[in-house]
KOLBAVEX-305670 format. One record per residue: residue in three letters; x, y, z of N, C-alpha, C in turn. Coordinates in Angstrom, 1 decimal, m for minus. Layout:
residues N
+-------+--------+--------+--------+--------+--------+--------+--------+--------+--------+
! pakol !     nu !     nv !     nw !    cau !    cav !    caw !     cu !     cv !     cw !
+-------+--------+--------+--------+--------+--------+--------+--------+--------+--------+
!   ALA !      X !      Y !      Z !      X !      Y !      Z !      X !      Y !      Z !
...
+-------+--------+--------+--------+--------+--------+--------+--------+--------+--------+
END
This chain:
residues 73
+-------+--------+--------+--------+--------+--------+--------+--------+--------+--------+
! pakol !     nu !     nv !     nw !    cau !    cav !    caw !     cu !     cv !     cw !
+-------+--------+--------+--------+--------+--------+--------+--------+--------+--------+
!   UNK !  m10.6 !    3.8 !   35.3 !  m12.0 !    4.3 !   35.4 !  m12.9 !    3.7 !   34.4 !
!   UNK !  m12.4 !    2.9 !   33.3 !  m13.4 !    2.9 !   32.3 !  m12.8 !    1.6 !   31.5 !
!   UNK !  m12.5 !    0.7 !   32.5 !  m11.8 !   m0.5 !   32.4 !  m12.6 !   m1.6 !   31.9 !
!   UNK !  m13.7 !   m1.1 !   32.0 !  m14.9 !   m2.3 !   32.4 !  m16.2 !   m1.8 !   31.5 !
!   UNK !  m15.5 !   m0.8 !   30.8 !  m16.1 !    0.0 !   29.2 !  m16.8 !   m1.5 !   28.2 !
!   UNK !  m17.7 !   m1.8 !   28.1 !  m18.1 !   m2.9 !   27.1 !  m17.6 !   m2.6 !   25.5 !
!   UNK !  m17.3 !   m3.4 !   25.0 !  m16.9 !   m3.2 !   23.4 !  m17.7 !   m3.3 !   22.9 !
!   UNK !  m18.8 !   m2.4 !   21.6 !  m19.8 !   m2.7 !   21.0 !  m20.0 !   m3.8 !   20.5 !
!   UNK !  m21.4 !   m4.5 !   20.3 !  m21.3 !   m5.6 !   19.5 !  m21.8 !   m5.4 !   18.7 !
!   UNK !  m22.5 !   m6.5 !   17.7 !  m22.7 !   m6.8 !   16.4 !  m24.5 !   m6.0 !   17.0 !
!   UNK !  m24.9 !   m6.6 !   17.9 !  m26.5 !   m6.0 !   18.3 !  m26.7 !   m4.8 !   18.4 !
!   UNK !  m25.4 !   m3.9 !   18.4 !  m25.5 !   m2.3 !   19.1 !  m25.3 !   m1.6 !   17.4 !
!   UNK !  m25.3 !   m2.5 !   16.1 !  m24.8 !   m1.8 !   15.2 !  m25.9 !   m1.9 !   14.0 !
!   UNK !  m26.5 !   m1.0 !   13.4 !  m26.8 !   m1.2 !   12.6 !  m26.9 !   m2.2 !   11.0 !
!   UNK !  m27.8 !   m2.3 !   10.2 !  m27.1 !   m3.9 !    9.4 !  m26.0 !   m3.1 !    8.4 !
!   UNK !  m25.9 !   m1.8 !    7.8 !  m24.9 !   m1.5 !    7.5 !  m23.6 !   m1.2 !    8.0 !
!   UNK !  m23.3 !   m1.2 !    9.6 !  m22.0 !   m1.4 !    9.9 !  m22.4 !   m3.0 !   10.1 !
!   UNK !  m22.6 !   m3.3 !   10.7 !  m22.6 !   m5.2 !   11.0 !  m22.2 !   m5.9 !    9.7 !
!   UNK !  m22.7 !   m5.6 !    8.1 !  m22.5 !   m6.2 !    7.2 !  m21.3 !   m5.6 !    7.3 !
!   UNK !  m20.6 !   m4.7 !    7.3 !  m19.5 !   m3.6 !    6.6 !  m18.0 !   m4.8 !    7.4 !
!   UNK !  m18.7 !   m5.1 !    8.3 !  m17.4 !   m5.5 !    9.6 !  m17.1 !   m6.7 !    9.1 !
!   UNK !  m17.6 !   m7.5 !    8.2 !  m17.5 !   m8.8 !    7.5 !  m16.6 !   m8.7 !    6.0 !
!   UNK !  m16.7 !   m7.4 !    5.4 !  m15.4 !   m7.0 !    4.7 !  m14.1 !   m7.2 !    4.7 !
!   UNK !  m13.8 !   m7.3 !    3.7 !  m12.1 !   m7.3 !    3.6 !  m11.6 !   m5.4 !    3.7 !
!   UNK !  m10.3 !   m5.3 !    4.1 !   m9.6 !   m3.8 !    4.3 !  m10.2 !   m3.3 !    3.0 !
!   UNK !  m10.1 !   m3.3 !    2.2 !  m10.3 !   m2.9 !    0.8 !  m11.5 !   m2.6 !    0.3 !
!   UNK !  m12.7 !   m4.0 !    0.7 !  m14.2 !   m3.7 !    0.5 !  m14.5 !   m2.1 !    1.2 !
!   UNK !  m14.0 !   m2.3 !    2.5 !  m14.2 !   m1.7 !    3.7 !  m14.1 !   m0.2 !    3.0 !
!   UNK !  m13.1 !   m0.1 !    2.6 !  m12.9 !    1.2 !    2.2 !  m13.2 !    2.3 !    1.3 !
!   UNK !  m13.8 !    1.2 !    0.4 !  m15.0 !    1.5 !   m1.1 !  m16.1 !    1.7 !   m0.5 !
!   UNK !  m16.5 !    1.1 !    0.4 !  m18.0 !    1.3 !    1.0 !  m17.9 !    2.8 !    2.0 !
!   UNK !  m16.6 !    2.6 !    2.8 !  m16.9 !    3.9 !    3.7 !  m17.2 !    5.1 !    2.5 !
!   UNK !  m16.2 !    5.5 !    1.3 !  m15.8 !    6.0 !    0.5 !  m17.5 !    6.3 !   m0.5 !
!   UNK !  m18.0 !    5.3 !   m0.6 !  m19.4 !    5.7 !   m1.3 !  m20.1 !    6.1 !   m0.4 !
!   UNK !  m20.7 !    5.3 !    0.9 !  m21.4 !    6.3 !    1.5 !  m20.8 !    7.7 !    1.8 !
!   UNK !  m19.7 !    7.9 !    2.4 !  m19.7 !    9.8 !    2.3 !  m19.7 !   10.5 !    0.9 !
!   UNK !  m20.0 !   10.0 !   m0.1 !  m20.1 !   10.5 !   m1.3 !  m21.8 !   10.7 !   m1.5 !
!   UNK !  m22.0 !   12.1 !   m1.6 !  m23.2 !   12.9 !   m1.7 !  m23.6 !   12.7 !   m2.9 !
!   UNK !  m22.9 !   12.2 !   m3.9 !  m23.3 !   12.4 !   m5.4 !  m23.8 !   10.9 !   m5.4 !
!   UNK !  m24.2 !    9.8 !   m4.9 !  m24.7 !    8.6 !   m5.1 !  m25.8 !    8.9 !   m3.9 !
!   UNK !  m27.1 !    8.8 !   m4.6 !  m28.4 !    8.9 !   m4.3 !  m28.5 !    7.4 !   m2.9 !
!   UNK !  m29.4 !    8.2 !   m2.1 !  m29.3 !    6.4 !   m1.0 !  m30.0 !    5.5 !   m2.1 !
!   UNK !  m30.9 !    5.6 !   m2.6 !  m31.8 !    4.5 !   m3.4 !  m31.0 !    3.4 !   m4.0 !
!   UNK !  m30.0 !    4.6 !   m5.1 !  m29.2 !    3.8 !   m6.0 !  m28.1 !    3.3 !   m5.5 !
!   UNK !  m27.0 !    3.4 !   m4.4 !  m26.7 !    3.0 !   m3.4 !  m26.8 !    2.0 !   m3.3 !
!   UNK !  m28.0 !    1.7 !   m2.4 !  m28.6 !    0.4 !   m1.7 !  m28.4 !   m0.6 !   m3.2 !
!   UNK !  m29.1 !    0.3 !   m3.9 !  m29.6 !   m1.2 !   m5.6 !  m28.2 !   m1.7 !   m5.9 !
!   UNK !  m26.9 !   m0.9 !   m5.6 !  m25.8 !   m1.3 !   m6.5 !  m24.7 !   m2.0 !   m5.2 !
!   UNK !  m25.2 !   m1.8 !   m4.1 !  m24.7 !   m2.3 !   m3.0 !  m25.3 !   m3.9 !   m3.3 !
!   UNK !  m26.6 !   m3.9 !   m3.4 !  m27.6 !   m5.3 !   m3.3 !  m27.1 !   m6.2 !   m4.3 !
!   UNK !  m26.6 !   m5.7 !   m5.6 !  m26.3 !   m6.1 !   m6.8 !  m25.2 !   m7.0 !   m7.0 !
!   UNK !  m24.3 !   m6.3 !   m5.9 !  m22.9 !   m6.8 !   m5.5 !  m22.7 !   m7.8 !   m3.8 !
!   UNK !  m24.3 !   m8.5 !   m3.7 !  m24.4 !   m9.5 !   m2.5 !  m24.0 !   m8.5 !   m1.2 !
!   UNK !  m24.3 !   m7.0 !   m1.0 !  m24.3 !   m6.9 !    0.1 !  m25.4 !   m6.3 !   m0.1 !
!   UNK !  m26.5 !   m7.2 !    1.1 !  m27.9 !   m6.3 !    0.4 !  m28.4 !   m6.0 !    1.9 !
!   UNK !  m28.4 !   m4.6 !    1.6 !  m29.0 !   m3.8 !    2.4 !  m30.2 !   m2.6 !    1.5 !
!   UNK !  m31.5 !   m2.0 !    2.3 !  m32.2 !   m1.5 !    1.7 !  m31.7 !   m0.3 !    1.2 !
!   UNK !  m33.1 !    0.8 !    0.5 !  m32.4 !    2.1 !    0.8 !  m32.6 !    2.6 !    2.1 !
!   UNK !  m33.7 !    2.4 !    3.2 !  m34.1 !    3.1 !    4.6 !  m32.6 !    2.3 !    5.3 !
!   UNK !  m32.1 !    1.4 !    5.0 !  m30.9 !    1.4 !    6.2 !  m29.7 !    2.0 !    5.6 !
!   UNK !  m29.5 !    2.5 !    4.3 !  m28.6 !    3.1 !    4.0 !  m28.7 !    4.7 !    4.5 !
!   UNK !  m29.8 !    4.8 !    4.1 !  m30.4 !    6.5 !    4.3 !  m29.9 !    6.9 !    6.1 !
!   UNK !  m30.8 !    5.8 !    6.6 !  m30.6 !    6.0 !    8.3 !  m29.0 !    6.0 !    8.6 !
!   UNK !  m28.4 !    4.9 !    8.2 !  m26.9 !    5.2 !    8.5 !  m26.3 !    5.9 !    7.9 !
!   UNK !  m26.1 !    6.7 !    7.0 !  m26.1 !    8.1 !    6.3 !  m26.1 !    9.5 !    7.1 !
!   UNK !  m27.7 !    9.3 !    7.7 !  m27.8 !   10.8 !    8.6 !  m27.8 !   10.7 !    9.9 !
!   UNK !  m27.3 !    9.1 !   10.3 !  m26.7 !    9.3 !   11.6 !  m28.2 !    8.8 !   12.6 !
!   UNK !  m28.9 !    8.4 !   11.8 !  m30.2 !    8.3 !   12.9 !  m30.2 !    6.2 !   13.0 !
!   UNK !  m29.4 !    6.2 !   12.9 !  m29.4 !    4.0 !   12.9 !  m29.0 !    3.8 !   13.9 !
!   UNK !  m29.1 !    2.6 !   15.0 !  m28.2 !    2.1 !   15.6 !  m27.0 !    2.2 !   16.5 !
!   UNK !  m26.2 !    2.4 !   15.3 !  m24.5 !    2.9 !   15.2 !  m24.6 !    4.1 !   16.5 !
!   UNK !  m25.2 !    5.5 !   16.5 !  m25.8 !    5.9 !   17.0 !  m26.2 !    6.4 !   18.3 !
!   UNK !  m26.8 !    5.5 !   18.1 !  m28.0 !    5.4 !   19.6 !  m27.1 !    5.0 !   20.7 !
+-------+--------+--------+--------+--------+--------+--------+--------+--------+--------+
END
């Protein structure tokens, strides 16, 4: 029935999963790990994400955060 299901692509994802998918296992998992962590503000987030060449803003951290990005839709 659902054979013919499309696999998301890179256009169906937000730039924080699309950047995230270019990680190593290990990046991958610091990042999942900070974004579900409530105690890092999105702002400062994004600054320390950007700092470390994955630059994304704070509005696309924030949006992929509360679920309203892309990823999503």
């Amino acid at each position: 029935m659902l054979e013919d299901l499309p696999i998301p692509t890179d256009k169906s994802l937000c730039l924080v999963a699309s950047k995230a998918l270019e990680l190593n296992p290990e990046d991958f998992r610091i990042l999942q790990d900070a974004l579900d962590n409530p105690n890092w503000p999105h702002s400062k987030l994004a600054q320390e994400l950007r700092a470390r060449g994955f630059d994304v803003g704070e509005t696309v951290v924030r949006r992929h955060r509360l679920k309203t990005c892309a990823c999503v839709r």
